[in-house]
C-alpha positions in Angstrom: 15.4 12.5 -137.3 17.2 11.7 -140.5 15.7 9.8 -143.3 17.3 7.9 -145.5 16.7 5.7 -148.3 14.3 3.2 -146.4 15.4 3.6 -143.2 14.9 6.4 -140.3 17.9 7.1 -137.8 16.5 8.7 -135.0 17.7 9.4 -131.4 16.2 6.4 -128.6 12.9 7.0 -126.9 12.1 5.5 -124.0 9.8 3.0 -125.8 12.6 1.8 -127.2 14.8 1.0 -123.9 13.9 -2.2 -123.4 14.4 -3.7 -127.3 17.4 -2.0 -127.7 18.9 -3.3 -124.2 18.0 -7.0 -125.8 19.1 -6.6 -128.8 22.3 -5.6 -127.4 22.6 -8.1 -125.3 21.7 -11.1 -128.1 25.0 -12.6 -128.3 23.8 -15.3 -130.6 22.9 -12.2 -133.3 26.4 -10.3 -132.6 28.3 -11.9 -135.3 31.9 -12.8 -134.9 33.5 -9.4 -135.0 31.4 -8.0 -132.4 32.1 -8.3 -128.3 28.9 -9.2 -126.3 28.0 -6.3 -124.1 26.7 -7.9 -121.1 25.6 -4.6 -118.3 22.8 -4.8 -116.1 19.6 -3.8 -117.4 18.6 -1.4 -114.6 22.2 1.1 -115.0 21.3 0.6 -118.7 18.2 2.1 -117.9 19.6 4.8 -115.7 22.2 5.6 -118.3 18.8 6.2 -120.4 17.1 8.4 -117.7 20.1 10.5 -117.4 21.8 11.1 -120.8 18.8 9.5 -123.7 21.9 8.2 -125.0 23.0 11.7 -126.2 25.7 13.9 -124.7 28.6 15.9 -126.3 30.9 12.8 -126.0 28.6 10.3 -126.8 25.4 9.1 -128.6 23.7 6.6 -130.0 20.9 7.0 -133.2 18.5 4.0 -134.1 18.0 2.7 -137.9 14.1 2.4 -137.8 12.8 0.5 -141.1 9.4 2.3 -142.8 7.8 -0.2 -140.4 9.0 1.2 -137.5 11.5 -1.9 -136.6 14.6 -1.6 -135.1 17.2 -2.6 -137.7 20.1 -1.5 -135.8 22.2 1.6 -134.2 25.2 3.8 -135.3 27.0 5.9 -132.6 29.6 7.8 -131.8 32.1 8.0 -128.6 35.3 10.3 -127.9 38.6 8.3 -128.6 40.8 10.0 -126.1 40.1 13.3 -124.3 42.5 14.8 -126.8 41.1 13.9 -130.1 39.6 16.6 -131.9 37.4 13.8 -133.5 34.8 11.1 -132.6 35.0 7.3 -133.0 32.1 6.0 -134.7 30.6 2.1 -134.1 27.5 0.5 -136.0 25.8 -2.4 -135.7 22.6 -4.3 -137.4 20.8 -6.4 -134.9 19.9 -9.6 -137.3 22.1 -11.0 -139.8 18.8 -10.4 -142.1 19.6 -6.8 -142.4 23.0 -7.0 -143.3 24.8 -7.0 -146.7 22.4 -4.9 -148.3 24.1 -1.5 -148.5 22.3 0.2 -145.8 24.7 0.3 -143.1 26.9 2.3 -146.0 24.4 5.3 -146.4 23.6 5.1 -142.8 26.9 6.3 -142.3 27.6 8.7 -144.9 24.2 10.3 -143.3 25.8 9.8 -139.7 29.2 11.6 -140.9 27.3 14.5 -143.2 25.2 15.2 -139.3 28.5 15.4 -137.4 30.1 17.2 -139.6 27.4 19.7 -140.2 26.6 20.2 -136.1 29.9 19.8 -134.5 33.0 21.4 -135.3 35.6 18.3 -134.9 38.1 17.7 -137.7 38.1 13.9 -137.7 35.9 11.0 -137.1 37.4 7.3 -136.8 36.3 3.8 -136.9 38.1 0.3 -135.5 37.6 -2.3 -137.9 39.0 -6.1 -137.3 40.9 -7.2 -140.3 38.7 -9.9 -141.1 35.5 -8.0 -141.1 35.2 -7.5 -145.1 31.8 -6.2 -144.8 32.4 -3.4 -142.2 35.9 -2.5 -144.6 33.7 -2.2 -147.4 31.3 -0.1 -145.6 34.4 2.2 -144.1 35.7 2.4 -147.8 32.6 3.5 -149.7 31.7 5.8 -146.9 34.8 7.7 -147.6 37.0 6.4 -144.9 41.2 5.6 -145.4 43.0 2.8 -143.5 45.9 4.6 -141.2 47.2 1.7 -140.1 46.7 -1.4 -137.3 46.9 -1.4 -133.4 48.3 -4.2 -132.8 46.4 -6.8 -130.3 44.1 -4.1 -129.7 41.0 -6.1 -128.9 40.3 -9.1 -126.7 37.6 -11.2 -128.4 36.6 -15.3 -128.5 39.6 -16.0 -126.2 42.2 -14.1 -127.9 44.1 -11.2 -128.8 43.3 -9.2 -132.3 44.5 -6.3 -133.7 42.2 -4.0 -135.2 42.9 -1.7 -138.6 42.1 2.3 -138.0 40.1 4.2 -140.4 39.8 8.0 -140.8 37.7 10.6 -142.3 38.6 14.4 -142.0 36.9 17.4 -142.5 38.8 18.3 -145.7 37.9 14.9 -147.5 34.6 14.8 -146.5 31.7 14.8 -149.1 28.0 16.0 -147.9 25.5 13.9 -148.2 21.9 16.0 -149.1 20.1 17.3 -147.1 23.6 18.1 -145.0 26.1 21.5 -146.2 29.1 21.7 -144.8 28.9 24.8 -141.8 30.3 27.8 -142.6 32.6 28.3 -139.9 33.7 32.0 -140.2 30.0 32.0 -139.1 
């Protein structure tokens, strides 16, 4: 577990299976930068039983308020076999939680873990250009626009492209209680 400032991001439990598969599936709390995931409950389930939602290549961590709700998830997924980095997606589950400067230090927490336990160079995030509140989040996290794929991601009927942000290694600035790894061991 990792505690933050209010919050708890913790890996699922199997309590938690069911709520999260709703809450995932909510397409009237997705927002409008956010594609509806729509997968059957019982291979959700089965993904659960097999992996917890943890593996090298991906993983998913909860943000538990100090009531024990489920505010939302952060998680992480390889790009492209190739990348010597992870892609990272969050998400709150009600439009209550959102635009109070969580999600930021939810992700400088996320980052300071990866970068501390795994020894990848980069981690990434897809952000549609008309999502100011996940820009800002990118940008005071300590993430830097590269550029835009262009029609990218199918969404509401339509084509949009989405802007990449990065965050290496080298820029990278650990959040307490996280220190960067020594790697010469």
């Amino acid at each position: 577990m990792i505690q933050g400032n209010g919050f708890l991001l913790r890996t699922v439990y199997e309590s938690d299976v069911d709520a999260l598969y709703m809450a995932r599936s909510d397409v009237s709390e997705r927002g409008d930068y956010i594609p509806p995931r729509m997968g059957s409950q019982p291979r959700f389930r089965k993904e659960f039983q097999e992996t917890g939602f943890w593996t090298e290549d991906n993983g998913v961590l909860l943000v538990i308020d100090p009531d024990g709700r489920m505010l939302g998830q952060i998680a992480y997924f390889r790009p492209v076999f190739y990348s010597d980095g992870l892609e990272i997606g969050y998400q709150f589950f009600q439009q209550a939680s959102r635009g109070k400067g969580i999600m930021t230090e939810v992700l400088k927490l996320f980052c300071s873990f990866l970068f501390s336990h795994r020894s990848l160079y980069r981690l990434q995030l897809m952000v549609h250009p008309g999502n100011e509140a996940s820009r800002r989040v990118a940008e005071k996290a300590g993430f830097r626009k590269e550029g835009v794929l262009r029609g990218a991601f199918f969404h509401r009927g339509d084509h949009h492209d989405l802007e990449i942000y990065s965050l290496l290694r080298d820029e990278w600035t650990p959040v307490p209680p996280f220190t960067p790894l020594d790697p010469a061991g």
